[in-house]
C-alpha positions as CSV (number, residue, x, y, z in Angstrom):
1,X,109.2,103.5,92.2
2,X,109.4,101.2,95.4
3,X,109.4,102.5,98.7
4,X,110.6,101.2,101.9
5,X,108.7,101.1,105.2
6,X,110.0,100.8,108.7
7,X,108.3,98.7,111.0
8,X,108.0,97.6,114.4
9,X,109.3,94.5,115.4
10,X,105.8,93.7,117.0
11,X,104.0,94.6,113.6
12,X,106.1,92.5,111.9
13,X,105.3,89.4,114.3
14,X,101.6,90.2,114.1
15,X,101.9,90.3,110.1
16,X,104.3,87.2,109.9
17,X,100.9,85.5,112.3
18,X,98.4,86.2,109.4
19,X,100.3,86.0,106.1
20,X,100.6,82.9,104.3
21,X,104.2,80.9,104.6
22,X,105.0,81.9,101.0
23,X,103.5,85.4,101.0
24,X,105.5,88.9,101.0
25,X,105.2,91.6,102.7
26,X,103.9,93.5,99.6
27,X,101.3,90.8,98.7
28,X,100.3,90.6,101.7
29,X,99.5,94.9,102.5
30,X,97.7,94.7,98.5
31,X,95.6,92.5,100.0
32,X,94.7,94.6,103.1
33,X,94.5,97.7,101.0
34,X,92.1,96.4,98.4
35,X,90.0,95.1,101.4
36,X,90.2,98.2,102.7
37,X,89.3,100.0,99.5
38,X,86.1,97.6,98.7
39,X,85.0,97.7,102.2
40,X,85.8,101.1,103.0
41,X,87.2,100.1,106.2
42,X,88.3,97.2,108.1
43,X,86.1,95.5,110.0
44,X,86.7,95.0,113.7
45,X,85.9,91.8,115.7
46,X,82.9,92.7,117.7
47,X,82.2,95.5,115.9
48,X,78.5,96.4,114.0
49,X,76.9,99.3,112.2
């Protein structure tokens, strides 16, 4: 089952700044999820426990 996801058109930019020239959308957000899943959350720059 596939989904679709609106975003904004500044989202979009800032994801099309990080992802790799041959890299989906959908790669990409796996990736971010499974960082988020072993980390727990994402980390913030500047930011410390």
């Amino acid at each position: 089952m596939s989904h679709t996801i609106e975003l904004s058109d500044e989202l979009s930019e800032r994801i099309e700044a990080h992802k790799e020239d041959d890299e989906s959308y959908e790669a990409f957000i796996e990736e971010l999820v499974s960082v988020y899943e072993t980390e727990g959350a994402f980390l913030q720059e500047g930011y410390s426990e």
